[in-house]
N, C-alpha and C positions, 0 to 999 in steps of 0.2 A: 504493500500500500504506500511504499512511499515516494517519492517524486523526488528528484534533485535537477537545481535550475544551476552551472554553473561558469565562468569565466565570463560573469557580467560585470556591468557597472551598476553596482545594489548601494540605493537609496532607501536607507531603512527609516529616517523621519522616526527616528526614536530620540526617548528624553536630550540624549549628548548630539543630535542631528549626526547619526553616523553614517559615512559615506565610505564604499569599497571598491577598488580598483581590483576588478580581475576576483572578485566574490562569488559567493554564491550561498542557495539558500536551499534549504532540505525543511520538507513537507512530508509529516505524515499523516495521513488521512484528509481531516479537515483540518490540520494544527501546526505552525513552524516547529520545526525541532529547534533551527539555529537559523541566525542568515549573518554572515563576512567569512571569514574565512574560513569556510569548514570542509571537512575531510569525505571524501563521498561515500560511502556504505558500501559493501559487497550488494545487498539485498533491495536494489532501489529495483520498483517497476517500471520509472519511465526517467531517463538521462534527457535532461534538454539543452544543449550548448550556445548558449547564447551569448556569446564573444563579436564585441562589436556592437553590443546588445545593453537596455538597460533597464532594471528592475527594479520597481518601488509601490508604494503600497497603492491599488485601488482608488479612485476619489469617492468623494460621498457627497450629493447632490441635496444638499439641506432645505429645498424649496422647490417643488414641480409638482404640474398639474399633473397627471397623468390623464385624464380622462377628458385632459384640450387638447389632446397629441393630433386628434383629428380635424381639430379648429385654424392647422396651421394658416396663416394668411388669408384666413376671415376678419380681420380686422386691424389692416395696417392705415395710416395714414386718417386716422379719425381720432375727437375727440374722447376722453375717458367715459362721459355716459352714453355716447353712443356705442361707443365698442361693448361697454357693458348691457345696454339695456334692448338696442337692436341688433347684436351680434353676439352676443357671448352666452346670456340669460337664456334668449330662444335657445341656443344649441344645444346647452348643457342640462335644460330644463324638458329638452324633446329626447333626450339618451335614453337608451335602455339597458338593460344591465348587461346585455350580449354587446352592445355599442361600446360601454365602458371594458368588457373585456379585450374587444379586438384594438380599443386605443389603446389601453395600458401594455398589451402586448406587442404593441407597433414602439410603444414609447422604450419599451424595455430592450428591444433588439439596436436601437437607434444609445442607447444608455452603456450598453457593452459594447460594440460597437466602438466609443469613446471612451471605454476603459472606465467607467461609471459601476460599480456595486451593489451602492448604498444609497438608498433614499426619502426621502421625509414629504408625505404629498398632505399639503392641507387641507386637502377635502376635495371630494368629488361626494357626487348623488348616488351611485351605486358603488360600495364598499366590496361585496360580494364578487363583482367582475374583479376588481381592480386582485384581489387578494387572489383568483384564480389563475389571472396572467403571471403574478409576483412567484407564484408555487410555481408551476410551468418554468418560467424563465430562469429562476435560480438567483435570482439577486435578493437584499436585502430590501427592506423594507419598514419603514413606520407609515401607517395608513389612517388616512383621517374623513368624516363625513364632511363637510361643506354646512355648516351648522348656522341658521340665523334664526330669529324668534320675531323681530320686525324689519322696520323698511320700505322706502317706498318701491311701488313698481315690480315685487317680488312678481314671479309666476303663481299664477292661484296654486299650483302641484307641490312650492317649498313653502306657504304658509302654513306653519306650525306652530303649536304654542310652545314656550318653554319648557313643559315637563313631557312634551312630545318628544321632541328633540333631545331630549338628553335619555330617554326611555331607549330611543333609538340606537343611538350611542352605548350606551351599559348593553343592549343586547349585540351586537358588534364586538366588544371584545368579549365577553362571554363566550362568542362563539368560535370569536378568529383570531384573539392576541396566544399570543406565542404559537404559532402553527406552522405548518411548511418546517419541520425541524427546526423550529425556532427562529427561521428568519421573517419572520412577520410579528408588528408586534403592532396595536389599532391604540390611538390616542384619540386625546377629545382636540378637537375644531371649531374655531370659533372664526367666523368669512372676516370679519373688521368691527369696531365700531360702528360704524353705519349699521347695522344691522343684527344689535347685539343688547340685549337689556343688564343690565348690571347684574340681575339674578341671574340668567345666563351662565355670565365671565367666571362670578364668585362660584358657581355651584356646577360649574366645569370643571373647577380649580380644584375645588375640592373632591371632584371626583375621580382626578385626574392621579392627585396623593394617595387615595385610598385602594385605587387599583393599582399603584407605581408605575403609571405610565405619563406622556406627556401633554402638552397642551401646545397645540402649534396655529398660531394666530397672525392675521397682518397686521402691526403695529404700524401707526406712524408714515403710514405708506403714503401719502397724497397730501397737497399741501390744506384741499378741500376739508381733508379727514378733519388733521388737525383744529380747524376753523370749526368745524360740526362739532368738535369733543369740544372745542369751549365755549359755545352758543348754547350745545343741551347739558353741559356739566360743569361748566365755571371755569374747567381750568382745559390744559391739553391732555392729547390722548395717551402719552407715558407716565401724566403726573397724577391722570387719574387713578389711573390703572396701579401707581405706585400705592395712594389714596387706600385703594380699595382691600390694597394687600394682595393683589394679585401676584404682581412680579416676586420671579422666584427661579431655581435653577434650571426646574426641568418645562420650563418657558421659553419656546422659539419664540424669537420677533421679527416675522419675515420684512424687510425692506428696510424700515427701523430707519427713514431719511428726515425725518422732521422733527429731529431731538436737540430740545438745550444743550449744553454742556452740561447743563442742572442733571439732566434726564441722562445723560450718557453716564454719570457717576451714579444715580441710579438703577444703570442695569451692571456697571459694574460690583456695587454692592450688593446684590440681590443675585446676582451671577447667570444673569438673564442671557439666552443663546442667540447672536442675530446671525442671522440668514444672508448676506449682501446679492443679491442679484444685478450687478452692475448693469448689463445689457437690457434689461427690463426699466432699470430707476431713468435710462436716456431717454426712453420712448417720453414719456409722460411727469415722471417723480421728481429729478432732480439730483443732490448731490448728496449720499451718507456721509456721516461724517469717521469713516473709515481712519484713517491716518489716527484720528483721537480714538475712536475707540480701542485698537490695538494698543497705543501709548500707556490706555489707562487701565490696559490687564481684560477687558471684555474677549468673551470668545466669538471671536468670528469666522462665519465659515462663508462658502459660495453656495447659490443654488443658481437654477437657467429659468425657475416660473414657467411658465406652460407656452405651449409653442403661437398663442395666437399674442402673445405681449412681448415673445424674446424673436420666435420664428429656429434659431438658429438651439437647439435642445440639446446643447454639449459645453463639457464642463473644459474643454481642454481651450475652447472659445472664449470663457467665460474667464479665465482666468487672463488672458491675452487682454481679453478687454477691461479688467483689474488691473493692469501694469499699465494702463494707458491716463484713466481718466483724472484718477486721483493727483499723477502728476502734473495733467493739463491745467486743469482746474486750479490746484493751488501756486503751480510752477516752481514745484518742486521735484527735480529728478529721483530724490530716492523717497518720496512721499510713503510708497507702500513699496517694500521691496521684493525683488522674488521669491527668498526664501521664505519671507513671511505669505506671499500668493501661495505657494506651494503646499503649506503646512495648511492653510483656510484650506483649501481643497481634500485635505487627507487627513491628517490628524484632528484640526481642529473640527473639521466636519464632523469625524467620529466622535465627541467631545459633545457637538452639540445636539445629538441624535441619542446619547446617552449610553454610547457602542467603544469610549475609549479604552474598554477593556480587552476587546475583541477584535477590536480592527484599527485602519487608519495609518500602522505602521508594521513595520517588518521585525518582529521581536520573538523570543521564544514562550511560545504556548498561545500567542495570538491565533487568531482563526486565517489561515492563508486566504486573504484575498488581495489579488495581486494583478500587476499587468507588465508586459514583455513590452516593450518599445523599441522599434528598429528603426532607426537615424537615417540609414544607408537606403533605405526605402524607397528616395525620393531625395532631390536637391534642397529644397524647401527647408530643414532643418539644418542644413549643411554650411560652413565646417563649425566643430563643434569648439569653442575656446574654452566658456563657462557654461560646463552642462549644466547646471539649475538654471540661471536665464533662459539656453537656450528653451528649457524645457515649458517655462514661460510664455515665453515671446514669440516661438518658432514652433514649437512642433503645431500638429494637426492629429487629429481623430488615425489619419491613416495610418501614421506611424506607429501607432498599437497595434501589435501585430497579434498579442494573447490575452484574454485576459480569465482569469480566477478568483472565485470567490466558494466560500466552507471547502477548499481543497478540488474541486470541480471545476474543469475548462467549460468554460461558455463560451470561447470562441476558441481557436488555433486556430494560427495562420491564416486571420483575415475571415473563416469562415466560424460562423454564428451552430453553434451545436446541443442547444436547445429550442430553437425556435426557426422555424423553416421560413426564410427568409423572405423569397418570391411567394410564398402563402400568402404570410399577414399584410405585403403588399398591397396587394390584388385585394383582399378581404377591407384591409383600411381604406380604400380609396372607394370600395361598394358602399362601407356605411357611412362615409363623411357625406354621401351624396343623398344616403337616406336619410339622415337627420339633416340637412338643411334643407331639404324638401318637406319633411316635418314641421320643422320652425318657419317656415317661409322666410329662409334666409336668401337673398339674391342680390349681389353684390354691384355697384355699376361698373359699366364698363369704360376702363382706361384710354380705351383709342377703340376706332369704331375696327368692329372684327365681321369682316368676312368669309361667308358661313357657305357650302353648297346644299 
């Protein structure tokens, strides 16, 4: 059962950031034995020489829809309540639970793929699908309902009351936390403020501590938001939320852009997890205050948001476009640096997912989830001075060439090995057209198209 990966360049992103020239890493089962310099076994089942080659842990994608992977480019180039309330609401409001399956499974081949494992979905309308695809595909998971109690403009199908909604939720993980051999684990969801009554947030909260699971929420996301949390509650939306007692560790705060400094030392204190979706906060949000919150000890990770707000549902993107803006914006060159990109993607991801025991880095007794990266692949990455930059700035999705997760290949060499890849294709592209025929979604057109 065991595996040895070895004459790479191994990027363990453990506590001392240890880095190995000519390494290598031995796997037994689901579990590292060791990774730098180690000795190879008589008894390995499978030698993989990857010289020339570089190994390092898995990312973990802290924030995505899964269940808009079918919504991609329904809604570019408009404002926030239209994309939400004539594009986004119809679509997601018209799913079916077989609809949420074949997204979450299109999302999940496109997640490995880019060398993606682990991921944290705030909420979709059918849980059920989502958790079918996540077993199948072989990746991790935290799964969440899409949970609101008011709001304007809701679909009459997500009008619930409050003890709806949370009823919902308890029967949810009752049925599906810790499943799939443990890589699924169902938290409570809360869609934003806009659409969340204070008994809600608090009796999410507490539900969330009593079953030891998490609570993954948009904070702070929109400048609107803000402006709404202190029209219906006096103050803003992290200082209510602070108010309330909400804030606390096992608290994603996805986007997390419209915080005081008050409010940043806030979630440093309270050890609150933010999610940064850079490529998402451009369309519409604005700028996190990223640089500060690493300065002041918060854990921040990356996530992509769902494909009809990012388009582009890869972390290795995502992180390119983290080394860009924070320097723009402030004009400062080393604002956020790669090695700190690097670790938001992988360690600290697993950190804010509540998995740094198990993943995130390359260490003994961790759960091998891992990915192979071939440089030579392609010019694109090429030549290499500082690998962690490069690994930043330059590489691309295709230079993953493997990747693994609980000791199991889900891809080799570029090919997808639990999930039939021209299937879910073909199958995704049938139902994005059934639910926007559903929703009467119909998009205008750019330039006039001629049709036979």
């Amino acid at each position: 059962m065991k595996t040895f990966l070895k004459n790479a360049y191994v990027i363990t992103m453990n506590p001392k950031r240890e880095v190995y020239e000519n390494g290598s890493v031995l796997i037994d089962g689901d579990r590292i034995v060791d990774a730098g310099f180690v000795k190879q076994p008589d008894d390995c089942r499978e030698v993989v020489d990857c010289k020339g080659k570089i190994v390092m842990p898995s990312f973990v994608n802290t924030h995505t829809h899964t269940s808009q992977q079918l919504a991609r480019g329904l809604a570019d180039d408009v404002d926030l309540l239209t994309w939400l309330r004539e594009r986004i609401w119809p679509y997601e409001s018209n799913m079916t639970e077989e609809d949420s399956y074949i997204s979450t499974l299109l999302f999940c081949a496109e997640q490995i793929k880019a060398g993606c494992t682990s991921i944290a979905e705030p909420g979709g309308q059918h849980v059920a699908g989502m958790v079918r695809a996540v077993e199948k595909a072989g990746i991790r998971a935290k799964l969440a309902k899409s949970v609101m109690d008011c709001g304007e403009g809701l679909p009459a199908v997500w009008q619930k009351s409050t003890q709806e909604e949370l009823d919902i939720q308890e029967e949810l993980i009752k049925k599906f936390n810790h499943t799939a051999e443990d890589r699924i684990q169902v938290w409570f969801g809360i869609r934003t403020i806009f659409n969340a009554t204070d008994e809600l947030i608090l009796r999410s909260k507490e539900l969330a501590d009593k079953y030891g699971v998490g609570v993954h929420m948009h904070i702070a996301e929109a400048k609107a938001e803000v402006e709404y949390a202190r029209e219906t509650r006096g103050v803003t939306t992290v200082t209510h939320l602070n108010n309330l007692g909400f804030l606390d560790k096992n608290v994603i705060a996805a986007h997390a852009v419209w915080l005081t400094n008050e409010e940043v030392e806030m979630f440093r204190k309270h050890q609150v997890k933010v999610s940064h979706n850079p490529a998402s906060a451009m369309r519409v949000l604005g700028f996190a205050k990223i640089p500060r919150m690493l300065r002041e000890g918060v854990c921040v990770a990356l996530g992509t948001d769902g494909a009809p707000t990012n388009n582009r549902m890869n972390m290795v993107d995502e992180m390119w476009v983290t080394s860009l803006i924070h320097k723009g914006w402030r004009l400062e060159p080393d604002a956020v640096k790669a090695e700190e990109i690097l670790a938001m993607a992988t360690i600290n991801g697993a950190r804010a997912v509540g998995d740094e025991g198990i993943c995130g880095s390359l260490e003994a007794g961790k759960k091998a989830d891992l990915i192979i990266i071939d440089p030579d692949c392609s010019v694109d990455m090429l030549p290499i001075h500082d690998p962690i930059a490069n690994l930043v700035t330059s590489m691309h999705s295709t230079n993953i060439e493997s990747t693994m997760c609980d000791g199991k290949w889900l891809m080799k060499d570029r090919k997808l090995l639990t999930i039939d890849e021209e299937e879910i294709i073909r199958e995704g592209k049938e139902h994005a057209r059934e639910i926007c025929r559903r929703g009467g979604i119909k998009l205008p057109e750019r330039f006039p198209v001629k049709r036979r």
